[in-house]
N, CA, C and O atoms as a Tinker XYZ file with bonds, in Angstrom:
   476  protein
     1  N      0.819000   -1.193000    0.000000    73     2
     2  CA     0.000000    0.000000    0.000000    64     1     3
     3  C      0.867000    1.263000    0.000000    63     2     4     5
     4  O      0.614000    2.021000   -0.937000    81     3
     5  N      1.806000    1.651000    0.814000    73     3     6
     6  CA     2.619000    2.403000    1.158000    64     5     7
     7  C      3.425000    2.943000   -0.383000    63     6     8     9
     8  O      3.623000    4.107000   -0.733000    81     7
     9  N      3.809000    1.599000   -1.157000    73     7    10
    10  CA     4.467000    1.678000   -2.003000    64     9    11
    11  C      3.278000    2.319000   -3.793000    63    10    12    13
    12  O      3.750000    3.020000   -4.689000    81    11
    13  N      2.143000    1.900000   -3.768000    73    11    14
    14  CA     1.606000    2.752000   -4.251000    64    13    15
    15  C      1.315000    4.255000   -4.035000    63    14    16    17
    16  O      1.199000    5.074000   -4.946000    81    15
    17  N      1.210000    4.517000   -2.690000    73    15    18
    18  CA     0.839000    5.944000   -2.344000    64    17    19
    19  C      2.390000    6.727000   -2.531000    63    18    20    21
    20  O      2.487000    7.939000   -2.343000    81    19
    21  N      3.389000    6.010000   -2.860000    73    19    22
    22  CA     4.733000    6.774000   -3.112000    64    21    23
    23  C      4.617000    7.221000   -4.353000    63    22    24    25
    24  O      4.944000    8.377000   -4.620000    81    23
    25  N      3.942000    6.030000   -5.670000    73    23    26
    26  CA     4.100000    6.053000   -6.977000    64    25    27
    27  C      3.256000    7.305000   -7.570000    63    26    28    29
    28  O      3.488000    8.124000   -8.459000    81    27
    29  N      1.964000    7.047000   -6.510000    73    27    30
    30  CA     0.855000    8.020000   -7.022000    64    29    31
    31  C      1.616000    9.231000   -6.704000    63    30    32    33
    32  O      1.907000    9.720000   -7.796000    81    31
    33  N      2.022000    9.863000   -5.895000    73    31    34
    34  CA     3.055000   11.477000   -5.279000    64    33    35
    35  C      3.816000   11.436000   -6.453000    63    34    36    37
    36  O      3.885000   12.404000   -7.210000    81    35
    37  N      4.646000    9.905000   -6.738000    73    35    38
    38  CA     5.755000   10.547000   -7.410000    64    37    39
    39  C      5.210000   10.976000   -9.175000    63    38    40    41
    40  O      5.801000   11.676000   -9.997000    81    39
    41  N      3.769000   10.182000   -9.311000    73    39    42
    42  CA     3.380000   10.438000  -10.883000    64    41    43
    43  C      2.503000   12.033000  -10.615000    63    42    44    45
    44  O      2.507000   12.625000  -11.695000    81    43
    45  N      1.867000   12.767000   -9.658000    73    43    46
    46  CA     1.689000   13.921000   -9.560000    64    45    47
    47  C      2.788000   14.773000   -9.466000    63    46    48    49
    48  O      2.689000   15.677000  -10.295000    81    47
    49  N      3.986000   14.859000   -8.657000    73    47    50
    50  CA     4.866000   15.451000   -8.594000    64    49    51
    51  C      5.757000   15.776000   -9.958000    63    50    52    53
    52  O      6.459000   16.782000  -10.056000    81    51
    53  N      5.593000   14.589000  -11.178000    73    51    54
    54  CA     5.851000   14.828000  -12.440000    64    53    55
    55  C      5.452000   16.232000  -13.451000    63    54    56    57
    56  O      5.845000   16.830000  -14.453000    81    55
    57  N      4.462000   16.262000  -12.475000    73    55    58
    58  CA     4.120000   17.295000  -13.163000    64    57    59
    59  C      4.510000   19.316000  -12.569000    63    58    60    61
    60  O      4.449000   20.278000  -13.335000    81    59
    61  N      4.809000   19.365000  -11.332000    73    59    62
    62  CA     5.214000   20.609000  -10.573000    64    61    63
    63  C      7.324000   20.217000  -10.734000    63    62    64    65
    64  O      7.849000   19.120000  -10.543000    81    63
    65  N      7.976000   21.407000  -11.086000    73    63    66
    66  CA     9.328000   21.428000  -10.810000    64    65    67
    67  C      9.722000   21.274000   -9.601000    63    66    68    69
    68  O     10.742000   20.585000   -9.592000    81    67
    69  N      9.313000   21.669000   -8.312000    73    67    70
    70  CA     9.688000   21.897000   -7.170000    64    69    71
    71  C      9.252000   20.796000   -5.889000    63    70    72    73
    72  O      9.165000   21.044000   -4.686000    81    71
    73  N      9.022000   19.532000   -6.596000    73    71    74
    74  CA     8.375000   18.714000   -5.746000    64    73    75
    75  C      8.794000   17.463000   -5.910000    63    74    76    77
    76  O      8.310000   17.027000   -6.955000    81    75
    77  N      9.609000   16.510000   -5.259000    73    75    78
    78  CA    10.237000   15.465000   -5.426000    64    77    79
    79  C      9.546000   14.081000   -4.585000    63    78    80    81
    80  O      8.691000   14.354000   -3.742000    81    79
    81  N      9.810000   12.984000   -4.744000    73    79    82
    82  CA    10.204000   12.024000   -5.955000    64    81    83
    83  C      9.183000   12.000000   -6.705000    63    82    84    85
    84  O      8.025000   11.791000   -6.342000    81    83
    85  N      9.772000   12.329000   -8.366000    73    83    86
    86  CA     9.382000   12.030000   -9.699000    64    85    87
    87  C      8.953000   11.038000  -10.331000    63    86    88    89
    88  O      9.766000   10.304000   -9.769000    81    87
    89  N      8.573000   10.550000  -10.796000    73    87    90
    90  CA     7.904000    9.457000  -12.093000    64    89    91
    91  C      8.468000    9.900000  -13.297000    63    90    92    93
    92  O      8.012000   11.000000  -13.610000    81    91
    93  N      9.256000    9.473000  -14.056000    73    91    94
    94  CA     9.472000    9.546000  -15.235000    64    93    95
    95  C      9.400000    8.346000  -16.313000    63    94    96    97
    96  O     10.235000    7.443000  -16.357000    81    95
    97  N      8.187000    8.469000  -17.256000    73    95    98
    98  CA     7.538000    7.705000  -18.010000    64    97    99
    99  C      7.969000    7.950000  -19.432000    63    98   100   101
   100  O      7.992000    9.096000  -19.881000    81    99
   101  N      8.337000    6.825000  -20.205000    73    99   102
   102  CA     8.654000    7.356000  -21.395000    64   101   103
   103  C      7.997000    7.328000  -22.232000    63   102   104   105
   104  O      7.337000    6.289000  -22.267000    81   103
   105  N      7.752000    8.219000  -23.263000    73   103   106
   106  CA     7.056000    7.757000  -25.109000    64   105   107
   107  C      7.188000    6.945000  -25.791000    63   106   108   109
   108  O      8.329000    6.577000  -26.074000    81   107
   109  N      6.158000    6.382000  -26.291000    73   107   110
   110  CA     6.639000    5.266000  -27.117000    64   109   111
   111  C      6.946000    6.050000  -28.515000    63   110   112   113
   112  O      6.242000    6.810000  -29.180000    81   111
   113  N      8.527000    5.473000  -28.731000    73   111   114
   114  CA     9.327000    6.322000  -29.907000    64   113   115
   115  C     10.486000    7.185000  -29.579000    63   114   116   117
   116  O     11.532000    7.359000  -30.204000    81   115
   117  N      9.896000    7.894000  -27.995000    73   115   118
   118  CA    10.690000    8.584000  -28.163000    64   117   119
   119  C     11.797000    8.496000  -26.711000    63   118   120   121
   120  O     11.210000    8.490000  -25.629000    81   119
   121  N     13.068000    8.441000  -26.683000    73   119   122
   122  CA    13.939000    7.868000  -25.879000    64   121   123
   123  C     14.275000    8.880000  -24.528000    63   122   124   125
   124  O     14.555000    8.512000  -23.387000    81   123
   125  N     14.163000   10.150000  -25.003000    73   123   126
   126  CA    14.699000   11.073000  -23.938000    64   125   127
   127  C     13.912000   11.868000  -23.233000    63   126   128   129
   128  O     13.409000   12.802000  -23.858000    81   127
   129  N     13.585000   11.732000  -21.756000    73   127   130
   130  CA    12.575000   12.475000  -21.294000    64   129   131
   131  C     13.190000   13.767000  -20.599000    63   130   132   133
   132  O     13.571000   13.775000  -19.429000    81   131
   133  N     13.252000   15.089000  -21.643000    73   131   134
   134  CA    13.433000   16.033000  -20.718000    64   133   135
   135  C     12.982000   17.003000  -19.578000    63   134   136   137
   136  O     11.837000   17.268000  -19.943000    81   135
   137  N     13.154000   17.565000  -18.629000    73   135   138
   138  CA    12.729000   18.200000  -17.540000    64   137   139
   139  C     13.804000   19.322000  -17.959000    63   138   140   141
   140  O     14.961000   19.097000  -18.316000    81   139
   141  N     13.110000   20.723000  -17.828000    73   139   142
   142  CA    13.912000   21.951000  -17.674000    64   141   143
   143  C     12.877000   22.917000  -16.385000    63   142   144   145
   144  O     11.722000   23.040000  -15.978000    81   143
   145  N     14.021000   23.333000  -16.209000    73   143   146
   146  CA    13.597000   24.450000  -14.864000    64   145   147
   147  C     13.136000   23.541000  -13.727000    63   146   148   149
   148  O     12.268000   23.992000  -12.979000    81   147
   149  N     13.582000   22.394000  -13.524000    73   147   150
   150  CA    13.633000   21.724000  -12.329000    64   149   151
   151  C     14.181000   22.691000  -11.213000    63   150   152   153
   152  O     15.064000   23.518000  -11.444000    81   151
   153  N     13.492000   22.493000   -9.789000    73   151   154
   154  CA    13.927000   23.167000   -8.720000    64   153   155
   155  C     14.452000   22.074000   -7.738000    63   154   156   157
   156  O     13.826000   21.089000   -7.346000    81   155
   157  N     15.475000   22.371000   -7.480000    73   155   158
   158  CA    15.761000   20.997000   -5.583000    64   157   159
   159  C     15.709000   21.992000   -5.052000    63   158   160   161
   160  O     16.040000   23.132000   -5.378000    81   159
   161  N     15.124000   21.422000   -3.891000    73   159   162
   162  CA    14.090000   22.696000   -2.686000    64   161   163
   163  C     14.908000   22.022000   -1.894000    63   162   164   165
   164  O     15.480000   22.813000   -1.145000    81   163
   165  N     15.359000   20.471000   -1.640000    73   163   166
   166  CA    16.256000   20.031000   -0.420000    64   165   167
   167  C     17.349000   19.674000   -0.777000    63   166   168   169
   168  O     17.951000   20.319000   -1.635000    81   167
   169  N     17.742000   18.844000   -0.354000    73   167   170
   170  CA    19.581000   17.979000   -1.021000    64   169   171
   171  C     19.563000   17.377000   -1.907000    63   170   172   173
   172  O     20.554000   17.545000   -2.619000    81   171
   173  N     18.753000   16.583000   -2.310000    73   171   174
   174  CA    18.356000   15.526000   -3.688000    64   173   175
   175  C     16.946000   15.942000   -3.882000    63   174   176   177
   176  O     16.126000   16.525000   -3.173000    81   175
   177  N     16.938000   15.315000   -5.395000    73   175   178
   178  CA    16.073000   14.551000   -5.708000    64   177   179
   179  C     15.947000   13.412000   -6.607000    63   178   180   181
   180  O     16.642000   13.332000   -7.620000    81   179
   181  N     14.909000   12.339000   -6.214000    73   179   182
   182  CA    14.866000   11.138000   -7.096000    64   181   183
   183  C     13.586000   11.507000   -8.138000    63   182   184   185
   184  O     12.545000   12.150000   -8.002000    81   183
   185  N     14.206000   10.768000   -9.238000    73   183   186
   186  CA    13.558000   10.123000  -10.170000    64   185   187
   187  C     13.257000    8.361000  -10.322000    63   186   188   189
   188  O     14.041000    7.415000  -10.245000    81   187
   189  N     11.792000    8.412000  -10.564000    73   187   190
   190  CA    11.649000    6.864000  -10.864000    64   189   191
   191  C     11.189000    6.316000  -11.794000    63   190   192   193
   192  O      9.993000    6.511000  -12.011000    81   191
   193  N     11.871000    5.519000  -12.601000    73   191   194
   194  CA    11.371000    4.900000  -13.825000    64   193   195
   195  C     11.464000    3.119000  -14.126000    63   194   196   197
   196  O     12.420000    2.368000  -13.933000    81   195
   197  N     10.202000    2.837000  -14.620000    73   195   198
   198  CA    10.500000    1.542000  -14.998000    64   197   199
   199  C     11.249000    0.969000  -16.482000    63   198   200   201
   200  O     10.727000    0.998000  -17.596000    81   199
   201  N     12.345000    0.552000  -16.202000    73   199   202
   202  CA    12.965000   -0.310000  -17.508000    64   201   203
   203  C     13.028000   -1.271000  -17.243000    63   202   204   205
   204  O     13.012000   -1.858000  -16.162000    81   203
   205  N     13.149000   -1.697000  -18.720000    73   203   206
   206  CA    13.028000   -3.003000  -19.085000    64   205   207
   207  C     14.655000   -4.338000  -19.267000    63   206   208   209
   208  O     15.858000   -4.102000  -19.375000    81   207
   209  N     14.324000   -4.904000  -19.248000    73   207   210
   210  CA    15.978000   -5.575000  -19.421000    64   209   211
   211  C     16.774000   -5.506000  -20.879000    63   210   212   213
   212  O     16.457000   -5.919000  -21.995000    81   211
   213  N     17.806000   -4.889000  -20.443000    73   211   214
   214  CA    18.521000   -5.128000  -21.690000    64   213   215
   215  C     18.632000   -3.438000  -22.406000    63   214   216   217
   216  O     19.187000   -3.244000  -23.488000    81   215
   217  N     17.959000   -2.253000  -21.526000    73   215   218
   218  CA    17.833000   -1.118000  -22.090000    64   217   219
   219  C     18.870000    0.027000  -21.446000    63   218   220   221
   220  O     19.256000   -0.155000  -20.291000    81   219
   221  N     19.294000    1.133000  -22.139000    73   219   222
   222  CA    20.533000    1.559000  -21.174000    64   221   223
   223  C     19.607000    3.111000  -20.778000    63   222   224   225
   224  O     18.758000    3.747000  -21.403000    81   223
   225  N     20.378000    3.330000  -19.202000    73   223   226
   226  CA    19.947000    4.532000  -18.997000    64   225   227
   227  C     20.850000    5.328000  -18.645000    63   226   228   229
   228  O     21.625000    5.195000  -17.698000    81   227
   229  N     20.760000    6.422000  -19.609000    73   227   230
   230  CA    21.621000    7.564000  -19.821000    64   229   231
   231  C     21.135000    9.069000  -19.000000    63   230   232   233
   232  O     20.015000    9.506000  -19.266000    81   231
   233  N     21.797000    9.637000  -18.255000    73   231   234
   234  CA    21.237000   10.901000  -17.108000    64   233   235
   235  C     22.681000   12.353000  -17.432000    63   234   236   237
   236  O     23.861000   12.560000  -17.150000    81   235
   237  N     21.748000   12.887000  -18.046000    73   235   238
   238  CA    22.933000   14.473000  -18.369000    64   237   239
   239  C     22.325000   15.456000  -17.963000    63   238   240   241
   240  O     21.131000   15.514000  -18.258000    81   239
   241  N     22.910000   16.540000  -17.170000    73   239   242
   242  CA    22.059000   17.608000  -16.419000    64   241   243
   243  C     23.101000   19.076000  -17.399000    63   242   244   245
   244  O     23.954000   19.148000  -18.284000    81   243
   245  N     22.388000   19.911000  -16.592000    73   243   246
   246  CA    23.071000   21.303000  -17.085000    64   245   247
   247  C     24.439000   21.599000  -16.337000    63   246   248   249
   248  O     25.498000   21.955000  -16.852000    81   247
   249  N     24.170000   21.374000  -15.042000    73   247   250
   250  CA    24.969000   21.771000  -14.101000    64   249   251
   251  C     25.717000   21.066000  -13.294000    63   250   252   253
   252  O     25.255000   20.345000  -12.410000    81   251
   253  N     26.866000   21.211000  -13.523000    73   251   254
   254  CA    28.395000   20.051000  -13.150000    64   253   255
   255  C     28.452000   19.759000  -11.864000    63   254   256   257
   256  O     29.291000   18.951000  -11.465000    81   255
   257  N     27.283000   20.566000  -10.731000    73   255   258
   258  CA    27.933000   20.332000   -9.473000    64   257   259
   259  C     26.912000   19.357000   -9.015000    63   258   260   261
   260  O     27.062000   18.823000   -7.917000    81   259
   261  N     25.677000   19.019000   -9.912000    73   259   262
   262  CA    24.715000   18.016000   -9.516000    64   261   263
   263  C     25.561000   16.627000  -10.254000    63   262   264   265
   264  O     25.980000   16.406000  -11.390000    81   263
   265  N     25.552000   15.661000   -8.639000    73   263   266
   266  CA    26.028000   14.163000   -9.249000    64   265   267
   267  C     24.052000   13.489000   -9.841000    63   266   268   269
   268  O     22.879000   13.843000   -9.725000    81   267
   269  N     24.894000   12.350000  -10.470000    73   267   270
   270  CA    23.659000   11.780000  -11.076000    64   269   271
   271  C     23.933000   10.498000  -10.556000    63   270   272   273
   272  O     25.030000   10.078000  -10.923000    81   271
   273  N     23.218000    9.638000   -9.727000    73   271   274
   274  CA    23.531000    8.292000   -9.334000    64   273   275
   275  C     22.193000    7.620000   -9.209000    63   274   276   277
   276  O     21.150000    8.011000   -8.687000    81   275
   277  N     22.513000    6.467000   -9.849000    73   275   278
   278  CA    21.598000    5.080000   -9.900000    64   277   279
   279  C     21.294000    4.830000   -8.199000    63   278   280   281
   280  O     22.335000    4.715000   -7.551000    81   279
   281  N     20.136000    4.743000   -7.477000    73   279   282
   282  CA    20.406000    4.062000   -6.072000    64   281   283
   283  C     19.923000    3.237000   -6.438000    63   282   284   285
   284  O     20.502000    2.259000   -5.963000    81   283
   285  N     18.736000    2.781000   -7.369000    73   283   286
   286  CA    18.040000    1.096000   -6.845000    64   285   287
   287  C     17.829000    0.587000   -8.012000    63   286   288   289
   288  O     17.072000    1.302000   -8.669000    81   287
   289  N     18.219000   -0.465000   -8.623000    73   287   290
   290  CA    18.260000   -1.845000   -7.507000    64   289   291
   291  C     19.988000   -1.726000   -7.618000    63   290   292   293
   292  O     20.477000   -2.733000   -7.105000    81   291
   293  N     20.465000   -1.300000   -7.854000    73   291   294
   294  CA    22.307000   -0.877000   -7.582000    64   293   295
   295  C     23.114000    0.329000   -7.697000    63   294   296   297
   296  O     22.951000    1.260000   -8.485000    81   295
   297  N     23.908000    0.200000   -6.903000    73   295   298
   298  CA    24.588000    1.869000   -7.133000    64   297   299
   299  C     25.127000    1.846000   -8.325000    63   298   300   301
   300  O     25.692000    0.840000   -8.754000    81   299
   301  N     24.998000    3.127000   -9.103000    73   299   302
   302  CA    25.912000    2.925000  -10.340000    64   301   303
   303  C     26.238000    5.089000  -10.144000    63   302   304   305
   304  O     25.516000    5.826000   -9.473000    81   303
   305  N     27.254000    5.455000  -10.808000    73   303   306
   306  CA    27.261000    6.717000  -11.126000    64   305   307
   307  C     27.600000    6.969000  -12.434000    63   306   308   309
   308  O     28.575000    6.561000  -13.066000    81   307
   309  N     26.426000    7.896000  -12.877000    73   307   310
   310  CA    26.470000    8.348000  -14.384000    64   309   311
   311  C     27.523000    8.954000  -14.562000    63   310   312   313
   312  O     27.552000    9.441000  -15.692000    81   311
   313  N     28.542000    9.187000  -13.884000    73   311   314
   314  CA    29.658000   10.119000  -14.378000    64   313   315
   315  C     30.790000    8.763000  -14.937000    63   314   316   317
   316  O     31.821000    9.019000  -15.559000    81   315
   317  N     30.406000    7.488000  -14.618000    73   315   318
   318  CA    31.037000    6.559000  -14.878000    64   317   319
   319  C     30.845000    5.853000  -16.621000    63   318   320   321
   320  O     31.563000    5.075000  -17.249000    81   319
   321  N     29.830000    6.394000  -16.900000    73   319   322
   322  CA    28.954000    6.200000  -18.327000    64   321   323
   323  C     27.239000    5.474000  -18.101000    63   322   324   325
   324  O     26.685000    5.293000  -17.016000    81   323
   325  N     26.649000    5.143000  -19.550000    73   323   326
   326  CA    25.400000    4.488000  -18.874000    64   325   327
   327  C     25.155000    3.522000  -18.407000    63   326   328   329
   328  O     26.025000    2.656000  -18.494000    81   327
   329  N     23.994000    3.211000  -17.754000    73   327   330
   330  CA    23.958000    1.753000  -17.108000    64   329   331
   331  C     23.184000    1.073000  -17.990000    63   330   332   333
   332  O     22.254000    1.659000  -18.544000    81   331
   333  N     23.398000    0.010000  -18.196000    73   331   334
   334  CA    22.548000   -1.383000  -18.732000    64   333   335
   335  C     21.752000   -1.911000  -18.294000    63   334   336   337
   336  O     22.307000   -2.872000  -17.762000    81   335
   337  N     20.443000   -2.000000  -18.062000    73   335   338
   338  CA    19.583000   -2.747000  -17.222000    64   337   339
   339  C     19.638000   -3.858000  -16.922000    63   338   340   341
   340  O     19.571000   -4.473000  -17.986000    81   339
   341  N     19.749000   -4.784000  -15.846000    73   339   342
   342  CA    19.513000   -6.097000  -15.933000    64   341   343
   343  C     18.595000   -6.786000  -15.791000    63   342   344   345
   344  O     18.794000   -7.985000  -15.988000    81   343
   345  N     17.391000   -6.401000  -15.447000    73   343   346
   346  CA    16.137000   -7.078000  -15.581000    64   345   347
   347  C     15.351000   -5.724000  -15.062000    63   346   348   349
   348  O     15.793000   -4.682000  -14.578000    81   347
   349  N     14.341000   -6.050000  -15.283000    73   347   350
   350  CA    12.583000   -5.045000  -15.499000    64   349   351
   351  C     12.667000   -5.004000  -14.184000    63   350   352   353
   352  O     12.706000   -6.041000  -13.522000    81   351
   353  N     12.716000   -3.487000  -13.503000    73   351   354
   354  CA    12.559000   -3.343000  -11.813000    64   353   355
   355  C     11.897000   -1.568000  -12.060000    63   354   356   357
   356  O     11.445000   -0.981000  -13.043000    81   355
   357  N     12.117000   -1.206000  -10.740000    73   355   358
   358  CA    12.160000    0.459000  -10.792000    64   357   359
   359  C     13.193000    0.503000  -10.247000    63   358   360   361
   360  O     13.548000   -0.094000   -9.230000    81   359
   361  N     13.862000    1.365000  -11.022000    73   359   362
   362  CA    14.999000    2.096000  -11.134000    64   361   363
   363  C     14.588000    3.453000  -10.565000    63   362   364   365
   364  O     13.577000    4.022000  -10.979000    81   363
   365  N     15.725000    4.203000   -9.189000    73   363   366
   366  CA    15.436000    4.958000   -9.033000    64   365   367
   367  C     17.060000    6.259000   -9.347000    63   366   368   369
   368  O     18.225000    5.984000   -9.063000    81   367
   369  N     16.623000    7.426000   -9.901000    73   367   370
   370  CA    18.012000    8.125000  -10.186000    64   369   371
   371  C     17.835000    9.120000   -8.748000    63   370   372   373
   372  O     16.854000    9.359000   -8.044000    81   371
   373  N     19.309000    9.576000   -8.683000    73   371   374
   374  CA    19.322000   10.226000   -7.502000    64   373   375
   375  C     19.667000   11.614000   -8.061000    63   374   376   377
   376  O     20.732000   11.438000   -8.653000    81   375
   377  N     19.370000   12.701000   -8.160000    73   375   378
   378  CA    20.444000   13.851000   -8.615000    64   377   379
   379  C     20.363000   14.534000   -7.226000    63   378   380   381
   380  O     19.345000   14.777000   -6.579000    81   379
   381  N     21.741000   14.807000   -6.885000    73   379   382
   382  CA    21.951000   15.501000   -5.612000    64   381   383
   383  C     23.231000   16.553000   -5.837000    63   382   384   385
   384  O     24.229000   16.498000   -6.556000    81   383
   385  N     22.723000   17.550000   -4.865000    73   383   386
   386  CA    24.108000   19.027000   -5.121000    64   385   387
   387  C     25.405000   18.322000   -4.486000    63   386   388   389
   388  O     25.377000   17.665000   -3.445000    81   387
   389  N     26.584000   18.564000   -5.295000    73   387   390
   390  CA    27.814000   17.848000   -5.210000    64   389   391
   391  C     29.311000   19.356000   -5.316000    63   390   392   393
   392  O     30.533000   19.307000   -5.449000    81   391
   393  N     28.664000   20.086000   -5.219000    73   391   394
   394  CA    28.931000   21.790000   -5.690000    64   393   395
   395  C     30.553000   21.738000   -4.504000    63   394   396   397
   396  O     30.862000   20.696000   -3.926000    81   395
   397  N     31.307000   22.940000   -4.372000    73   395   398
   398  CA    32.455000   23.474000   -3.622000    64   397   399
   399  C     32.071000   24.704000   -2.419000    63   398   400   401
   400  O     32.675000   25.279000   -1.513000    81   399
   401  N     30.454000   24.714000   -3.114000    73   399   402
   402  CA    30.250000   26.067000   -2.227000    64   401   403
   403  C     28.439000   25.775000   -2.008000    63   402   404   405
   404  O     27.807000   25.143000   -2.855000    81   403
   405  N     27.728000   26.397000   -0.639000    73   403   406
   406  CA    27.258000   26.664000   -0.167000    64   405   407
   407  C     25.751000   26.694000   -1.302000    63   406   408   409
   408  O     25.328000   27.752000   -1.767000    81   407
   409  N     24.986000   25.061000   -1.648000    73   407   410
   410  CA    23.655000   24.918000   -2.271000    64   409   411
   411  C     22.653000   26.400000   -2.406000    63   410   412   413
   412  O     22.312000   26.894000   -1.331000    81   411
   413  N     22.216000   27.056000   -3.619000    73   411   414
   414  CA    21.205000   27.694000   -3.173000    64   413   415
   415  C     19.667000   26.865000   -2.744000    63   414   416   417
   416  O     19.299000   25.770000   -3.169000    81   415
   417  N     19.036000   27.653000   -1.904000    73   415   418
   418  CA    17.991000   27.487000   -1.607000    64   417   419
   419  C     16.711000   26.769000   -2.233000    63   418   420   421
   420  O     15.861000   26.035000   -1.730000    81   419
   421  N     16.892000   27.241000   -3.464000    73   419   422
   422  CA    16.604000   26.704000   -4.959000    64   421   423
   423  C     16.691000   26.117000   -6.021000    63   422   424   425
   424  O     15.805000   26.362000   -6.840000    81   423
   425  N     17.740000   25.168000   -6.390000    73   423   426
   426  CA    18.796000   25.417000   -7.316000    64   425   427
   427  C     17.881000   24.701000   -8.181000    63   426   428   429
   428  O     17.024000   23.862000   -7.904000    81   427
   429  N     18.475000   25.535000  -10.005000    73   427   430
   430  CA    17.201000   25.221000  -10.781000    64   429   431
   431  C     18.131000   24.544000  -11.746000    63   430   432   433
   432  O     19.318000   24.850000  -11.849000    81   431
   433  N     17.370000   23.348000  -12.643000    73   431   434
   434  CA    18.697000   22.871000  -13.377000    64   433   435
   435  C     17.540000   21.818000  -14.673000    63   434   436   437
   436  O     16.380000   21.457000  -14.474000    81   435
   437  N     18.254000   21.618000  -15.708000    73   435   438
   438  CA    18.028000   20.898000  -16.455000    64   437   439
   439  C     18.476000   19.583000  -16.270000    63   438   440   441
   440  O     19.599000   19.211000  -15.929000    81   439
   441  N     16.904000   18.532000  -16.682000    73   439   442
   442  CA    18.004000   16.816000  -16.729000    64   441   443
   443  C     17.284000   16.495000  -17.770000    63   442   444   445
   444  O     16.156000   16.930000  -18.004000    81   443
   445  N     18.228000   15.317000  -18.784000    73   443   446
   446  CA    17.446000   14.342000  -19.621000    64   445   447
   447  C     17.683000   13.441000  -18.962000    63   446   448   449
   448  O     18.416000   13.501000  -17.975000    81   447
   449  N     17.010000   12.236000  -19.444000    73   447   450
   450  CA    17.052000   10.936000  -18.978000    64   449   451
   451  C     16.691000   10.530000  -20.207000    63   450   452   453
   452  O     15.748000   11.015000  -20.832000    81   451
   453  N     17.621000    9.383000  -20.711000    73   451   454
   454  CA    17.444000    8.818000  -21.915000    64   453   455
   455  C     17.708000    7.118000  -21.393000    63   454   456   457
   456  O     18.670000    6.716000  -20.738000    81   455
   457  N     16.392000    6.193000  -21.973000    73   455   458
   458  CA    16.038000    5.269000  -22.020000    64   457   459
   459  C     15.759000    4.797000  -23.055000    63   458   460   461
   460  O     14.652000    4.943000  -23.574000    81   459
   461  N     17.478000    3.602000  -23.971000    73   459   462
   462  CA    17.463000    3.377000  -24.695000    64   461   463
   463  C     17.390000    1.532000  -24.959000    63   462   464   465
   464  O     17.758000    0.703000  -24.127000    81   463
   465  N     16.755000    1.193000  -26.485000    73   463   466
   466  CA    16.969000    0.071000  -26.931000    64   465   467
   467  C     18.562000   -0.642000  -27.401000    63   466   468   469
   468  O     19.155000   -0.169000  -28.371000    81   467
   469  N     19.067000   -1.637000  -26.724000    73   467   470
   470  CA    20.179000   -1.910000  -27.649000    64   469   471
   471  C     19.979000   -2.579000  -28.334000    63   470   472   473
   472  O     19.314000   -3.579000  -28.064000    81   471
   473  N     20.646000   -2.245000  -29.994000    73   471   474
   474  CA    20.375000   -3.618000  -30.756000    64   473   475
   475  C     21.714000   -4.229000  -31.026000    63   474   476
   476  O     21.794000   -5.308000  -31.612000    81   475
């Protein structure tokens, strides 16, 4: 139960910049789901998406001081390249401020997330 009432927040929250954890659902056709003018109001935020096995997920933001990391179902960091799925789960991305100086309050930033077929 718990775990639906997360999914339902996180598929409304898809839709406001300033409100975390996300749902990110893809098009059929189309591979890259962008978000611009995203806000982190706290330290992170997650994104959650379901892939499938065998598909890679690729995470590029605007801003160098946000890390991009895989937490579930394994750690991976996008700064390492993309990850490969290994079987159909939810995948959750982490983007969190990784900066030298003092987070704003706000910080507003662009991400894609690209969820691709390999052939």
């Amino acid at each position: 139960m718990a775990h639906a009432l997360l999914i339902d927040h996180a598929r409304l929250a898809s839709g406001r910049s300033d409100v975390c954890p996300k749902l990110i659902q893809e098009k059929v056709g189309i591979p890259v789901v962008e978000r611009t003018a995203e806000v982190m109001v706290g330290d992170y935020c997650d994104y959650f998406l379901y892939a499938r096995e065998g598909q890679v997920i690729a995470v590029q933001t605007d801003n160098r001081q946000l890390e991009a990391l895989l937490i579930v179902p394994t750690l991976h960091n996008f700064a390492n390249g993309d990850y490969q799925v290994g079987s159909y789960d939810k995948h959750v991305i982490r983007l969190s401020y990784n900066g030298a100086t003092y987070k704003p309050e706000n910080l507003v930033y662009d991400v894609a997330v690209t969820v691709s077929d390999v052939h």
